[in-house]
N, C-alpha and C positions, 0 to 999 in steps of 0.2 A: 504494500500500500504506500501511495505517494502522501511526501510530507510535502507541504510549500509553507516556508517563513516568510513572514513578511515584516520587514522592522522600518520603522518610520520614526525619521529626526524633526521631533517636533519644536519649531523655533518658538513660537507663542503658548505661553502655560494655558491662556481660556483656552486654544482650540485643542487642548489635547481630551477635552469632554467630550467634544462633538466629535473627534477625530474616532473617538474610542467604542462610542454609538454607532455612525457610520460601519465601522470595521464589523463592529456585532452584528448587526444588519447585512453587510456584503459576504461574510466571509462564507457561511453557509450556501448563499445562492451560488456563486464562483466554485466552490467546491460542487455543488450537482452539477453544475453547468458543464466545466470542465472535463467531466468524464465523458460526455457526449460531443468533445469539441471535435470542428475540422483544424490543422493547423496548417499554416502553408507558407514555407520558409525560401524564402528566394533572393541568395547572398548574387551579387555582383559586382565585376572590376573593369575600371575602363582607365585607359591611357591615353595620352591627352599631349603634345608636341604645339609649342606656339610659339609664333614668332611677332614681336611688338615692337611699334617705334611711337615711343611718348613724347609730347611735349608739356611742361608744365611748366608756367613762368613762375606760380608759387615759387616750387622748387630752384627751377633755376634757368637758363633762360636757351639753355640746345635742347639738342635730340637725344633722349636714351631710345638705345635701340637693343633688343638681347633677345633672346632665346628663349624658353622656360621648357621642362616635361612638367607632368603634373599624374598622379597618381591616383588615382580614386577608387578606396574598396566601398563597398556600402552591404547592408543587410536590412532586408525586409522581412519582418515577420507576425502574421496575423492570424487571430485564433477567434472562431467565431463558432458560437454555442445555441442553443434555443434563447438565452438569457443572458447570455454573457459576449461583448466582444472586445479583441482587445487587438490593440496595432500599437507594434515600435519599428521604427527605422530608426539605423545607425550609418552616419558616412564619414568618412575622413579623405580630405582633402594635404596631400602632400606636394609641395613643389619645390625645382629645383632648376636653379640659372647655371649657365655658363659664364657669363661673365661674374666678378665680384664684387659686384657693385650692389647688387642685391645677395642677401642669405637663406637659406633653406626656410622654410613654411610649412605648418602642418595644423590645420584646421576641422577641428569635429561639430559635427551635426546633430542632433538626436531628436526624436519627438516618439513619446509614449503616453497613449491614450487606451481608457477601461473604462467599458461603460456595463452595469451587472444592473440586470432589471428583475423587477418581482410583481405579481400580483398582476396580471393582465398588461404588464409595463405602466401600471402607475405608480410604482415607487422604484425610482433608479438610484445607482452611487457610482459618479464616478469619480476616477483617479487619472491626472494628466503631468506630466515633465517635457519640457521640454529645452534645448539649448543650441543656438547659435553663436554668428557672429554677425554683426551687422552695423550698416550705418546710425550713427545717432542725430546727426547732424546735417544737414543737407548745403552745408556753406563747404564742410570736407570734400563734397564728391559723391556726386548721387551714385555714380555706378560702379565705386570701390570692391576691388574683388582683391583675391590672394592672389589676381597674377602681377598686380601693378597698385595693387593700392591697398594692400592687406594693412598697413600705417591707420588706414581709418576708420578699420571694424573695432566693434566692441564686444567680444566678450557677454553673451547675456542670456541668464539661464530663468528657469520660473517652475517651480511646481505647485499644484494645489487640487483640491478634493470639492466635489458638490456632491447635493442630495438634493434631491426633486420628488417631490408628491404630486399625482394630478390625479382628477374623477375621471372615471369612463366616461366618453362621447356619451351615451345614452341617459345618462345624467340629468333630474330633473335642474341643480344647479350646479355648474360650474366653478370647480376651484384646482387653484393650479398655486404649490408653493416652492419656491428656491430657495438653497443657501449655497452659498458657495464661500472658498478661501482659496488664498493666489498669494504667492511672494514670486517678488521680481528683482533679480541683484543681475546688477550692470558694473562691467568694468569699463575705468579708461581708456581710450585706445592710446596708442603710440603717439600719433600725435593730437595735442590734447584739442577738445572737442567744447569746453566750458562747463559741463556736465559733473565730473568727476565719476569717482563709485555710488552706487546709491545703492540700496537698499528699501525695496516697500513692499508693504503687505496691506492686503487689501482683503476685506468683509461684507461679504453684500447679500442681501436677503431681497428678497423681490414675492408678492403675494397679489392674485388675480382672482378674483369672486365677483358670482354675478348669474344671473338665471340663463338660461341655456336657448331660452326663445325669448328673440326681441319683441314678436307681435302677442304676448302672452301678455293678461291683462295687466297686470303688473310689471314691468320689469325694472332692473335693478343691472348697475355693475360699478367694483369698486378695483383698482389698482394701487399699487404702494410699494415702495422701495423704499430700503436703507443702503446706503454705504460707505464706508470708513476705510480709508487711506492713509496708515501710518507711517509717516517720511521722514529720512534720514537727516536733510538737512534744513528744512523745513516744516511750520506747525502740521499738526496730524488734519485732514481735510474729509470733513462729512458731507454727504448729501443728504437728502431728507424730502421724499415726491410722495405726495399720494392725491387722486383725482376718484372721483364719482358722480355717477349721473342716474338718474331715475327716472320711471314716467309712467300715465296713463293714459289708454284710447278716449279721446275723445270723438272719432268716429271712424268707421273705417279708413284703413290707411294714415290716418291724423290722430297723434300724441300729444300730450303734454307733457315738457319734463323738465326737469330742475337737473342742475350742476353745481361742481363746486370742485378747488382746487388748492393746493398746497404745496410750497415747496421751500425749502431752506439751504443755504451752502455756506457752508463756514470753514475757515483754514484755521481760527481763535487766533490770529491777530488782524489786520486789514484787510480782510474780506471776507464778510459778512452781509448776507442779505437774506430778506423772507420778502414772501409774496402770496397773498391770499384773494382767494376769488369763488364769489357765487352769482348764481342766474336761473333764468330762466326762459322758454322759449317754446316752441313747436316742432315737430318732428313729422316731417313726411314719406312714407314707407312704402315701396311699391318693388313687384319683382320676387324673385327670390330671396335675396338679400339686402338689398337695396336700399338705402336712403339718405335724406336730406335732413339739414335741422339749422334751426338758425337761433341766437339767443343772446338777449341783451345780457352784461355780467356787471359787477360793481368791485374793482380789486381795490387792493390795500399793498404796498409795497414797503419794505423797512430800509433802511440804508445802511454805512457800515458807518457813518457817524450819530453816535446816542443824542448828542443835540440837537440835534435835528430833527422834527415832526415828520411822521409815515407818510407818504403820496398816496392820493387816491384817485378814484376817475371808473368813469362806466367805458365800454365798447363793446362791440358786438362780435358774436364768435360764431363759427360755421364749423360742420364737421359733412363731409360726405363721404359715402362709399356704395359704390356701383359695382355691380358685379353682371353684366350683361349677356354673357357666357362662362362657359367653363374658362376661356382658353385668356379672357379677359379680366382684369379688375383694376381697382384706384381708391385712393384712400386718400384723404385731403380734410386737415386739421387747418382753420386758421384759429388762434388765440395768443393769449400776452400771458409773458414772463417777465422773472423783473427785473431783463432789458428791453423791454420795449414789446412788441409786436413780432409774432412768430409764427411760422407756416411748417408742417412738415406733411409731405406727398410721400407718396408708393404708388408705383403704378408697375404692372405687366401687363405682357402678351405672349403667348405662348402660341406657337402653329409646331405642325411636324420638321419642319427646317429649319424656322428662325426663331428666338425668342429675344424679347427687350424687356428691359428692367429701367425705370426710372424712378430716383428717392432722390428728397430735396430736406434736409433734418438739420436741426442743431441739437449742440448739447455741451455741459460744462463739467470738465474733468479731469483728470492728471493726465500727463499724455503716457505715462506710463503704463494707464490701462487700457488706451486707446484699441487696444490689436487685441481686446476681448471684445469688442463690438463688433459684430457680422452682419453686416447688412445682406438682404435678400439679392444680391447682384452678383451671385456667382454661376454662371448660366451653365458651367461646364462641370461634371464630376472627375475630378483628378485624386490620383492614388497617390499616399505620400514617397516626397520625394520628386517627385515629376516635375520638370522643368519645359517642357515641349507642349505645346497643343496637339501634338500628333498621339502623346501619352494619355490622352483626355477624349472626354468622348459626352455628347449631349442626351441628356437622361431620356429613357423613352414617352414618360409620363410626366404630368405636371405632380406626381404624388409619388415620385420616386422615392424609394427609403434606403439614404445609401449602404453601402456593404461594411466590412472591414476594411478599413484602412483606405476608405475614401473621402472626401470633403467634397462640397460643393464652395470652391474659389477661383479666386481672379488668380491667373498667371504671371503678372508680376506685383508687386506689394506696392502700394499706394500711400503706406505710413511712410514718411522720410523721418520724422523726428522721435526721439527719446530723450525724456527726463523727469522728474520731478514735478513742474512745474504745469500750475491750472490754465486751460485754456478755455475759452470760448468759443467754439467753434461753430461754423456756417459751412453748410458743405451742400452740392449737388452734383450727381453723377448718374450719367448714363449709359448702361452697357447693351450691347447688342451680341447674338451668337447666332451664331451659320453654319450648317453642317449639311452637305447634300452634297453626294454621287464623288468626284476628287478633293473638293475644295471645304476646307477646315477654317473658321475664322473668328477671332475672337476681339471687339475693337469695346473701347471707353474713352469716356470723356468726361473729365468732371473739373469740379471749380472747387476750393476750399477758402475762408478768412478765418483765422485762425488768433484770437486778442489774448495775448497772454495777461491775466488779470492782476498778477503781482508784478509784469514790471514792465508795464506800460507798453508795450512790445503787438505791433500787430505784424504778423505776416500771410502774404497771400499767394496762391497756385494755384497753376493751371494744367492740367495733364491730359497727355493722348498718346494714348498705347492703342498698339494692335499685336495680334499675333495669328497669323497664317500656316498651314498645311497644303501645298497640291500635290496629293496623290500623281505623280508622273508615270511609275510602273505599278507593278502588283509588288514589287520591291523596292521602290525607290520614291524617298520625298523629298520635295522641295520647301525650305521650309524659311519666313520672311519675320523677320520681330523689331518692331519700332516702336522707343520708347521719347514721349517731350515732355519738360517738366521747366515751366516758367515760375521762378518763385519772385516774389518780391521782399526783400528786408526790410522793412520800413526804418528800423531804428539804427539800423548800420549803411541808409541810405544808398542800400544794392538793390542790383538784377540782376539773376542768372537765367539763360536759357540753354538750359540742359536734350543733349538729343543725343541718341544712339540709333544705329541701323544696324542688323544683320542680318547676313544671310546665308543659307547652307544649304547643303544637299547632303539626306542620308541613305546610306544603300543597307538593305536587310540582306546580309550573306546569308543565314539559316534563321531558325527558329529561335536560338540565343545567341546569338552573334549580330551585331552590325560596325560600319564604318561610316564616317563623318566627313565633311571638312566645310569648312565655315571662314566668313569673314564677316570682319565688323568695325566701323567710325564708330566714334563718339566726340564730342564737343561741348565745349560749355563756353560758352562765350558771356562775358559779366562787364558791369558798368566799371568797373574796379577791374583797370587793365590785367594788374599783377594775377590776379584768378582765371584767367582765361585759360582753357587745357583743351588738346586735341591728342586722339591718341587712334592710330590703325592698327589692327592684329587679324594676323590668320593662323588657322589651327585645324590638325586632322586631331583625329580623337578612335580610339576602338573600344567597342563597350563588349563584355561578356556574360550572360545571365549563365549561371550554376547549378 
């Protein structure tokens, strides 16, 4: 009989209650589960020859031009049970120059996720680690890698555990609760970044109640989060939301309902705000799920100076959602927060070839915990590890339930920044996906304004990425990835516009075997001569699955 230990270093004394429940609760499921798992281990090695000619005026004001290999083992492997799944990949990154100008390199990768369900899958626990290397900063070098820019990764590792309870669908009322725990420690890079090490942990509870049919004579729903960001070098930073709405028929189709809102964020020194609001209004309901509402409200808002008397003021708030078809829907929120006036949209389309995703949202938070927020815009299921659109493949349903060891995300990463430090953010983005007969294609576009609220500090981006697949042979891809990123620094009085282009061709010799060979520009050209960087490379590469 198989024994599994499992020992967990617990940084914070409170979570080790919840840590310890959790386990009493998981350990049992994971143990049946496991006996009936598939497991499916698929170690791979690829080698990798490049040739690059840099220029950086930072740095200095020629041509590096050198050689690199580059080594790369990786291991995949995922265990999927009635109740239980679980996926880790592991890669390491080794490189090695000819000239000595540059020195040896060895960068590891890892991400391990477990997710154990019980009860009809309404009470889950999972367990996630994970650790790179990555940009923190996007004034370093948006497209820093270990062949030419390893100087400006950081080092950055995160583990942390959730539990979720939710009702069955068939449920006269609806409830759905979270907890979750995250630690994220960041190193410096090489060259320094403003940032330092940091260290944060983060607590957040999230709870959703509310009647299961809207056109039920009564209905009701309530929403509420907590979350606590403890930081290294900086006050510890809560949030504090919670919203509900109620209503009754006043005659077919046509409601009456009442609202009301709440929200707090406080770092306990200079920044400090509440915000309170209620209303009421009409509700127009037609469709399947469908509808309209519109409603006078009355807020109250506090500031982060005590002397100063609360703002107050009425405005009118809208909430719609259309749902017209299956393949269709939209969601559109206008109402006030206590900056001012705020809109957040969702919108899809789904067909058998193409799908679009459009969201338009803000929200205020550490940016360190930015890259746990998922927005619905990943139109592609990619397995971990995958770097290729050719790796990815578009789900066949709108109700797709991914497998082991897959996500539904965007191909390349859209966070450039990490730190400590609260922002404000304003963002909208739209992704489009194409998949029919050769041709693979993945494009986005979105806008971000980003107010850092402790130190005056606004910055704003712009991005447009694509990434391409054309099937050439029954062996052979062409494959095209363009990444822009205009940022503006308002308080360092820059511009950068950041661009990359590549291109490749890969040839599938067998079943686990292929070969590569690839070239790529990139550029950054900035108002701030000295930052301007171009740099050309080309590279074959051989991969081998096992």
């Amino acid at each position: 009989m198989a024994t599994i230990t499992v020992r967990v270093r617990v940084v914070k004394q409170r979570f080790v209650t919840s840590a310890m429940l959790a386990g009493i609760i998981a350990v049992p499921m994971i143990a049946a589960s496991a006996m009936a798992a598939d497991v499916k281990i698929t170690p791979e090695l690829e080698f990798g020859s490049y040739a690059y000619w840099l220029r950086d005026n930072e740095q200095s004001a020629g041509l590096d031009k050198g050689l690199a290999a580059l080594v790369t083992p990786s291991l995949n492997v995922g265990v999927t049970g009635n109740n239980l799944s679980s996926s880790f990949y592991l890669q390491n990154e080794a490189v090695w120059y000819k000239d000595e100008q540059r020195s040896h390199k060895s960068l590891t990768e890892y991400s391990w996720r477990n997710l154990a369900t019980a009860y009809d899958k309404r009470l889950s626990f999972g367990l996630n680690a994970a650790g790179n290397h990555r940009v923190r900063n996007s004034q370093n070098g948006v497209f820093s890698d270990i062949i030419t820019g390893s100087e400006n990764l950081s080092k950055t590792t995160s583990y942390g555990a959730n539990l979720g309870f939710t009702t069955l669908r068939t449920a006269d009322v609806n409830a759905q609760l979270d907890l979750s725990y995250r630690t994220l420690r960041s190193e410096a890079p090489e060259v320094d970044d403003g940032s330092g090490d940091f260290d944060n942990d983060s607590y957040t509870t999230t709870l959703a109640l509310g009647s299961a049919k809207r056109q039920s004579t009564l209905f009701w729903q309530f929403n509420g989060s907590y979350r606590k960001t403890e930081r290294d070098a900086r006050g510890d930073f809560v949030s504090k939301n919670a919203n509900g709405s109620g209503g009754v028929p006043l005659a077919p189709g046509l409601s009456l309902i009442g609202r009301g809102s709440y929200e707090q964020n406080d770092n306990t020194s200079n920044f400090n705000n509440e915000f309170r609001s209620y209303g009421a209004g009409l509700e127009y309901q037609f469709g399947r799920a469908s509808r309209i509402n519109v409603t006078q409200n009355r807020y109250t808002t506090g500031n982060n100076d005590a002397s100063q008397a609360d703002t107050s003021g009425t405005y009118v708030g809208t909430e719609i959602f259309l749902a017209p078809s299956r393949r269709t829907t939209l969601s559109y929120n206008l109402d006030r927060r206590y900056f001012g006036r705020t809109a957040n949209l969702q919108a899809s389309y789904n067909m058998r070839f193409v799908s679009v995703r459009l969201a338009l949202t803000d929200s205020v938070q550490t940016l360190s915990s930015l890259d746990e927020v998922f927005e619905d815009l990943g139109i592609f299921v990619c397995p971990d590890g995958s770097t290729q659109i050719s790796e990815c493949f578009r789900p066949p349903t709108n109700n797709y339930q991914l497998g082991t060891g897959e996500s539904f995300r965007q191909l390349f990463d859209v966070e450039l920044e990490l730190s400590e430090q609260i922002i404000q953010r304003r963002s909208a983005a739209l992704t489009v996906g194409y998949s029919k007969n050769r041709l693979t294609l993945s494009a986005l576009a979105s806008r971000s304004e980003d107010e850092y609220v402790e130190s005056a500090r606004l910055n704003e981006r712009d991005t447009l990425s694509m990434q391409a697949s054309w099937q050439l042979s029954s062996h052979m891809r062409l494959l095209l990835n363009g990444r822009y990123y205009e940022v503006d620094y308002s308080a360092e009085q820059r511009r950068d516009s950041n661009s990359s282009l590549e291109l490749g061709v890969n040839r599938e010799l067998n079943g686990n075997a292929n070969v590569s060979a690839s070239v790529r520009r990139l550029t950054r050209e900035s108002t701030v001569d000295s930052f301007d960087v171009e740099e050309n490379r080309v590279w074959l590469t051989y991969s081998h699955k096992f």
